[in-house]
C-alpha positions as MATLAB code, in Angstrom:
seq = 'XXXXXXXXXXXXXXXXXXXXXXXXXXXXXXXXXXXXXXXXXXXXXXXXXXXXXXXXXXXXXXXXXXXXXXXXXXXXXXXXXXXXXXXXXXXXXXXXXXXXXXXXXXXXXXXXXXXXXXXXXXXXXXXXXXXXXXXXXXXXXXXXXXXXXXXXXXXXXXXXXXXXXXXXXXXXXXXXXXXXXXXXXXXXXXXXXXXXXXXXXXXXXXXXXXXXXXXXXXXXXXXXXXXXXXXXXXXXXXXXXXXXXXXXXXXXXXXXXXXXXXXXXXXXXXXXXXXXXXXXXXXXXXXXXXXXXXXXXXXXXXXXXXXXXXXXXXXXXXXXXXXXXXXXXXXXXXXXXXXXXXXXXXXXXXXXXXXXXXXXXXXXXXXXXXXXXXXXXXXXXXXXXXX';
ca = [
       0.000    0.000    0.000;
       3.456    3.650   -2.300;
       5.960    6.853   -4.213;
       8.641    9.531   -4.902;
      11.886   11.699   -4.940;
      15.500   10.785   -3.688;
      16.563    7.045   -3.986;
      17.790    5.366   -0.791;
      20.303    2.633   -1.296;
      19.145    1.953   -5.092;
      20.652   -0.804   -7.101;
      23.564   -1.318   -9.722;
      20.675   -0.706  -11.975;
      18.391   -2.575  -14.393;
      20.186   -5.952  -14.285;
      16.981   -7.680  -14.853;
      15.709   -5.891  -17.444;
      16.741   -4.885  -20.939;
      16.300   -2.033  -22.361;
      13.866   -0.213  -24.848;
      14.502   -1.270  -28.798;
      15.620    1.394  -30.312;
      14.411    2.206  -33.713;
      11.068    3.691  -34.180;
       8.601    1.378  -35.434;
       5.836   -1.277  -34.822;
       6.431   -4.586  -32.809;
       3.857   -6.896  -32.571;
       3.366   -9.761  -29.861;
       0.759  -11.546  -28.682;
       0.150   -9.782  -24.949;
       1.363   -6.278  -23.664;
       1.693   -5.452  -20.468;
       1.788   -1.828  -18.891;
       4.202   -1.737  -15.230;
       6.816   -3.536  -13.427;
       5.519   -4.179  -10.300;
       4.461   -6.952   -8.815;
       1.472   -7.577  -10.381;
       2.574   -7.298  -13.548;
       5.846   -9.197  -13.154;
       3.554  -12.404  -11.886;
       1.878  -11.790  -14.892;
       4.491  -12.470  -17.073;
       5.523  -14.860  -15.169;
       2.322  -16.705  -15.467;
       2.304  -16.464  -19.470;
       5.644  -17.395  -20.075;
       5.980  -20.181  -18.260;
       2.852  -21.387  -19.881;
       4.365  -20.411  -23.225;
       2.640  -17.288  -24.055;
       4.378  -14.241  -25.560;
       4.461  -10.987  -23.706;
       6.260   -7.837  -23.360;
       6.396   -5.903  -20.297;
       7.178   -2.290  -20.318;
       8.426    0.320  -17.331;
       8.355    3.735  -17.468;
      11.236    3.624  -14.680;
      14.904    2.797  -15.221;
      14.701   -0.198  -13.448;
      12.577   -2.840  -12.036;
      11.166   -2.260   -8.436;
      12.323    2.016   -8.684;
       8.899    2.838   -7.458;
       9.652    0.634   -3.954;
      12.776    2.696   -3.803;
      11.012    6.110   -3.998;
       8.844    5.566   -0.538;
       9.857    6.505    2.544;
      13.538    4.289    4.452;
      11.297    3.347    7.427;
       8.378    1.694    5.689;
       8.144   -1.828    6.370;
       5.217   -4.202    4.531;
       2.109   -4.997    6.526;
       2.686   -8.472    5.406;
       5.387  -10.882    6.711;
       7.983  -11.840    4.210;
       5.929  -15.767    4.370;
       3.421  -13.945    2.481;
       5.508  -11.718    0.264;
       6.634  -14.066   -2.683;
       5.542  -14.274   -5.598;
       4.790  -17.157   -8.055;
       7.883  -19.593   -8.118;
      10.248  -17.552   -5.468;
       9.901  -17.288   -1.993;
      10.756  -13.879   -0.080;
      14.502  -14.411    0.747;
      14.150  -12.936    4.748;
      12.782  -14.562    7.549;
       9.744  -16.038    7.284;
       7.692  -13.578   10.483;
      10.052  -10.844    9.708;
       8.543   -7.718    7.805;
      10.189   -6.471    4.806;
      11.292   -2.446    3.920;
      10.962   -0.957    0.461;
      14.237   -1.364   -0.285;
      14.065   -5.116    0.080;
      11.098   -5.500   -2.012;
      13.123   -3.462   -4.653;
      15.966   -5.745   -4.300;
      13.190   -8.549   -4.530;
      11.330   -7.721   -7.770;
      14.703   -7.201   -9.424;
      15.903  -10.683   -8.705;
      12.736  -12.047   -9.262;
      12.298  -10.620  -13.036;
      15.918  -11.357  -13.443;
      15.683  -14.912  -11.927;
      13.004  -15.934  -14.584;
      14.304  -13.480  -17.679;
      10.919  -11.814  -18.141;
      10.884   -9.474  -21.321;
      10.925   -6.466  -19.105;
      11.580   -3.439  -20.947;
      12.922   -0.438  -18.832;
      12.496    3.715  -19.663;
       9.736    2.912  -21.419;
       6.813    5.630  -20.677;
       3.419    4.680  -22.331;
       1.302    7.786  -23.705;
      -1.772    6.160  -25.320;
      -3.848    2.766  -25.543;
      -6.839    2.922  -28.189;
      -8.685   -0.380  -30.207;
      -7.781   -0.903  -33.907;
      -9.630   -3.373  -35.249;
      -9.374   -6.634  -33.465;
      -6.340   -5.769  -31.571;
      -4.893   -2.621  -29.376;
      -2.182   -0.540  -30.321;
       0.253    0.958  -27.680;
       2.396    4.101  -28.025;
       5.325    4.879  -26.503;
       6.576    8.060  -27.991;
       7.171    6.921  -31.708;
       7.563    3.660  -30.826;
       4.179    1.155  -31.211;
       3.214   -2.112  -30.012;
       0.188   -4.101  -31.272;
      -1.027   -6.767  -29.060;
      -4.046   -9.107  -29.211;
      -4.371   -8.393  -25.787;
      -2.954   -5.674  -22.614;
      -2.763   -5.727  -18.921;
      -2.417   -2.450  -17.381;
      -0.016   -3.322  -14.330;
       0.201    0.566  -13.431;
      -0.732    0.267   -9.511;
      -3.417    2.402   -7.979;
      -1.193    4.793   -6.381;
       0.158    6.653   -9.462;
      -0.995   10.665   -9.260;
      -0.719   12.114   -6.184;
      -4.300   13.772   -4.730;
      -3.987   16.985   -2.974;
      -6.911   19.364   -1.848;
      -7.476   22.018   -3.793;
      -7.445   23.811   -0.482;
      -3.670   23.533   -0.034;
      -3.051   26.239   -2.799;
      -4.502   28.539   -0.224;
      -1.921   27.804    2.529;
       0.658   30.041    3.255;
       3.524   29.882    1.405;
       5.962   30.017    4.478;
       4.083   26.574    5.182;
       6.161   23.931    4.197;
       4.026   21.398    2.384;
       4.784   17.504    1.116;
       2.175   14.627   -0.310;
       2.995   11.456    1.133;
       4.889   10.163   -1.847;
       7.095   12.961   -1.772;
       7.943   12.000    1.967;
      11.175   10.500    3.472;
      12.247   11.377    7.144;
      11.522   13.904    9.586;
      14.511   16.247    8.343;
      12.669   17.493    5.542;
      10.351   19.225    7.625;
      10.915   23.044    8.882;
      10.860   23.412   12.707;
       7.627   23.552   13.926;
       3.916   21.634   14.224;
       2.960   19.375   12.063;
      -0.283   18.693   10.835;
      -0.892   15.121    8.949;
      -4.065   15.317    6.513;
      -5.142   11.932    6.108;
      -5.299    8.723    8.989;
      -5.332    5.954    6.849;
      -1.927    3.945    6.789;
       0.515    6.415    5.469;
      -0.901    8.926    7.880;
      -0.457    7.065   11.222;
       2.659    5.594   10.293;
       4.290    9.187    9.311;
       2.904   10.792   12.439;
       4.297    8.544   14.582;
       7.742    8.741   12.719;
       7.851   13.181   12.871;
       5.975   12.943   16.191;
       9.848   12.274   18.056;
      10.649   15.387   16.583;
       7.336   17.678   15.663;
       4.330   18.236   18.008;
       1.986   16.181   15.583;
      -1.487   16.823   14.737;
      -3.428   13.772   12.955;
      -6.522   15.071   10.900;
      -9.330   12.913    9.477;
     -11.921   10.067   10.075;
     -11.351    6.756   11.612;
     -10.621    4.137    9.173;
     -10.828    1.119   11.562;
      -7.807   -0.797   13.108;
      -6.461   -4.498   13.874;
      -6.814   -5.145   17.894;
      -3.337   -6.140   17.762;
      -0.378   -4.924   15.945;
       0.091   -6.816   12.736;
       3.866   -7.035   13.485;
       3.071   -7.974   17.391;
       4.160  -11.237   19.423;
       0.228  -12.158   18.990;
      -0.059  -11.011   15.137;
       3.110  -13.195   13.765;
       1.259  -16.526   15.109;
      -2.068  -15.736   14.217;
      -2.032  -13.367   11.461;
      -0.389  -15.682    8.721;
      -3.089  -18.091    8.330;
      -5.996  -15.791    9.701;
      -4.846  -12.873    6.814;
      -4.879  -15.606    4.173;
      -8.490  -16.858    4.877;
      -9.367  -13.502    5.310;
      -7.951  -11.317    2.680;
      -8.556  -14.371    0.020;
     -12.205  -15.811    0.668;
     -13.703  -13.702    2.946;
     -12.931  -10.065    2.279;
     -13.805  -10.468   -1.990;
     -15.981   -8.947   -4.190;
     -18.473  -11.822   -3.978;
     -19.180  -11.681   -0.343;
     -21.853   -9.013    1.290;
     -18.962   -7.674    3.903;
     -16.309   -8.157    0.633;
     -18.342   -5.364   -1.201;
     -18.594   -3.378    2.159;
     -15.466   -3.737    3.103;
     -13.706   -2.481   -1.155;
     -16.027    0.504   -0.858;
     -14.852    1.938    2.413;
     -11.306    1.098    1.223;
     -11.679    2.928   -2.172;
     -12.933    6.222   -0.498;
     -11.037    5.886    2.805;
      -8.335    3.393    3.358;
      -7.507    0.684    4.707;
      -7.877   -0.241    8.711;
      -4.594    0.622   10.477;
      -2.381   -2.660   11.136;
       0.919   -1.393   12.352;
       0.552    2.290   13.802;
      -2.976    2.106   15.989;
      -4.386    4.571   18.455;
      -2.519    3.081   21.259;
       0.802    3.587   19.319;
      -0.055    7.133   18.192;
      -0.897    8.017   21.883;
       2.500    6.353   22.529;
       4.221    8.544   20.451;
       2.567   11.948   21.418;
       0.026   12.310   17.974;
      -2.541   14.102   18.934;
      -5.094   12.381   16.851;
      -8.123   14.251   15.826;
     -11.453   12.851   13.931;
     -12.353   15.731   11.994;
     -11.141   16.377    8.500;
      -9.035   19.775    7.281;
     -11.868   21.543    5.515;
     -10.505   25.186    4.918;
      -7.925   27.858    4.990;
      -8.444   30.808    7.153;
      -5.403   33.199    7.049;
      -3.311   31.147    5.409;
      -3.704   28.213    8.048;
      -5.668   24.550    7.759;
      -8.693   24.602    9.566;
     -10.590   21.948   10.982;
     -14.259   20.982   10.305;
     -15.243   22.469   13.823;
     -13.630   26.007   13.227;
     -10.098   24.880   14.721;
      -7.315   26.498   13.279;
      -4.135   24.450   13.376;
      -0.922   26.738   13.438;
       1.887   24.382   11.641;
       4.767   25.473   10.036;
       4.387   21.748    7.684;
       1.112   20.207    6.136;
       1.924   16.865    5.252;
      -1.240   15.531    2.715;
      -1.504   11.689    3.108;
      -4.844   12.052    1.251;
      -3.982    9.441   -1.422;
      -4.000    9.227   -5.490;
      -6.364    9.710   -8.283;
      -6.346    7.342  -11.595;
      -6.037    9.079  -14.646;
      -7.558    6.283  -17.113;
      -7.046    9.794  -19.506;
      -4.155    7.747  -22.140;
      -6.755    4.735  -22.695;
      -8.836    5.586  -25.738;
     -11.182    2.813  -25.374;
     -15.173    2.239  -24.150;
     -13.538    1.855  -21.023;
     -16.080    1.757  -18.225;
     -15.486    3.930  -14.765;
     -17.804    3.048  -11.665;
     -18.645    5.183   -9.239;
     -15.416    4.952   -7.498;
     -13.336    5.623  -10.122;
     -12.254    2.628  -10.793;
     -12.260    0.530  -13.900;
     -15.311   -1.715  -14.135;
     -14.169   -5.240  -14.385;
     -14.284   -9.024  -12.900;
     -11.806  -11.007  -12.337;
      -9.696   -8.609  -14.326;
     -11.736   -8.217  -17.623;
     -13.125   -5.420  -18.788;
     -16.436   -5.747  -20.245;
     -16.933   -4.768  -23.725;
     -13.609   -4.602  -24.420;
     -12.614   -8.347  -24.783;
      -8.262   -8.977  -24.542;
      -8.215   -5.850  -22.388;
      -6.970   -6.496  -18.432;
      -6.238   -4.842  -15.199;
      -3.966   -6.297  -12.446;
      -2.991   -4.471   -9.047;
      -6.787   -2.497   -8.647;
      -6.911   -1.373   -5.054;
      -9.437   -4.544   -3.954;
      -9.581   -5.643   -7.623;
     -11.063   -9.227   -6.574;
     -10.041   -9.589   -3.109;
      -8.701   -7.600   -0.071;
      -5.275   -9.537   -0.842;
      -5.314   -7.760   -4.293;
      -3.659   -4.973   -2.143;
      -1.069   -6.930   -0.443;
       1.951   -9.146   -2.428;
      -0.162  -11.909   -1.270;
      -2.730  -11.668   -4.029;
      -0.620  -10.196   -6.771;
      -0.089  -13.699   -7.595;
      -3.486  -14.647   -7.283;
      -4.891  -12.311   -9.450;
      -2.223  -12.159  -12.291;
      -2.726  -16.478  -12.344;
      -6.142  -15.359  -13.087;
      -5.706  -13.048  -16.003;
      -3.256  -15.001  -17.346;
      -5.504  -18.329  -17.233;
      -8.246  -15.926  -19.650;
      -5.594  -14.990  -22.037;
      -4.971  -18.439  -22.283;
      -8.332  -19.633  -23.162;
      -8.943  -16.962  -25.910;
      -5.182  -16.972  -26.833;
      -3.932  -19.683  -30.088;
      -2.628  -22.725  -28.364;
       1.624  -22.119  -27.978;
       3.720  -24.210  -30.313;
       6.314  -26.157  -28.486;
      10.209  -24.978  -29.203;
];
């Protein structure tokens, strides 16, 4: 559950990945898929081991940049015995929980491990239907493809209130993604927009150093820290039933449960109201409505008087590039099941926030979900031809 700006510790660069061709001109393979990540590296995975051509193409340098670009002290929600993908295990401790960097160092080995046809700097500007098949652009370059999976993540364009333009400009202000440590940050309060994950878990973290102020509604928590004595016994095997058969899309609390994560966030697992207390966040329910003077002002007329405004208010989805009958529900997400897109047959999405499941979210059910989509291809795809 991601972002942006220096690189801690990065790599030697993008040994498991080769690079963009280089002439202008049109390729054409069987499947295309858009990002990197995890979801769209099990993808791959999926199709090629069953035979099935594919390309995968990254707008960043390397495979697993966009796990280097979040903050040093993150740490997964899930322990590294749920963190592999298809056909590698996470290579940590099984009930230890993994940072960033190591699930950069991960995805690297893991797309160099089974040579997927990743293709780094490769920045995709437009998706549209031409005849029977889709054409991708990438600058001059174009791919046509029976089929595409966009792989892109939910957490690509940062949201920020239109409210913040009004701030004072001697207000130091940073979006979540843009975060990395408390020495950023001028001297002074800060208030925290936002009390999802990435809010509690930053407050905490400037809350040694800032008086903190924690703004927004309650999003639910676990009654015991998912990385507590009690959580790495129980939480492997409850989390699996859980975030795989329970919490889906075909279950009355499922459906509950994706649209209070789609407008809100997720429950907090690591970072709860005991810990915030703990670390001296002042946690308040109401949300930052306005601007008087130049300062964020609560919903019940309190002005706060920080000198940073960190907005941990999440990302929007431009679906903008795709020129396709592609159909939006009310929550902004791309209407599909399983994957598919209705009414546009050979086009895919992997890595929805709560695509199918409440494990779409987590490493867990990036596998899940990418088996799934690849399984579809293969049914509508021409049987492979052995080498």
């Amino acid at each position: 559950m991601a972002n942006e700006t220096t690189h801690p510790s990065r790599g030697a660069g993008p040994r498991s990945a080769t690079q963009a061709p280089g002439p202008a001109g049109v390729e054409s393979v069987e499947t295309v898929i858009i990002g990197a990540g995890q979801a769209g590296l099990a993808t791959g995975y999926h199709l090629t081991r069953s035979g099935h051509a594919c390309v995968i193409l990254e707008a960043d340098a390397c495979v697993g940049a966009q796990w280097r670009r979040r903050w040093p002290s993150l740490r997964l929600y899930s322990a590294a015995r749920l963190d592999g993908l298809p056909g590698m295990r996470f290579p940590a401790s099984a009930s230890s929980f993994p940072s960033a960097a190591q699930m950069a160092d991960y995805l690297e080995a893991y797309a160099e491990r089974f040579e997927l046809p990743v293709r780094c700097g490769v920045t995709v500007d437009g998706l549209r239907r031409n005849g029977e098949r889709y054409v991708v652009t990438t600058g001059s370059r174009r791919y046509e493809a029976d089929n595409v999976v966009v792989a892109s993540g939910g957490f690509r364009d940062p949201y920020v209130p239109q409210l913040a333009a009004q701030l004072d400009p001697a207000i130091l202000q940073l979006h979540s993604s843009d975060y990395r440590e408390p020495g950023q940050l001028r001297p002074g309060p800060v208030l925290v927009v936002g009390a999802a994950h990435s809010g509690a878990d930053i407050a905490c973290e400037v809350a040694a150093e800032h008086e903190t102020v924690l703004s927004g509604p309650a999003t639910g928590q676990l009654p015991f820290r998912c990385d507590g004595p009690l959580a790495r016994h129980l939480m492997p095997p409850v989390l699996r039933v859980l975030a795989t058969r329970v919490l889906t899309v075909r279950t009355p609390i499922g459906r509950k449960a994706r649209a209070k994560v789609r407008s809100g966030g997720g429950p907090l697992l690591r970072h709860r109201s005991p810990e915030l207390r703990a670390a001296g966040v002042e946690r308040v329910l109401e949300r930052t409505s306005a601007v008087v003077d130049g300062r964020p002002m609560l919903e019940g007329g309190r002005v706060i008087d920080a000198a940073n405004v960190i907005w941990c208010t999440g990302f929007d989805n431009d679906y903008g590039w795709i020129a396709c009958e592609l159909p939006i529900g009310d929550d902004g997400y791309p209407v599909q099941r399983r994957g598919a897109v209705d009414g546009c047959p050979g086009l895919y999405f992997v890595g929805l926030t709560f695509q199918d499941s409440f494990s779409s979210m987590l490493i867990l059910g990036a596998g899940r979900d990418a088996a799934g989509v690849a399984a579809q291809i293969g049914q509508h795809a021409p049987r492979p031809v052995a080498a």
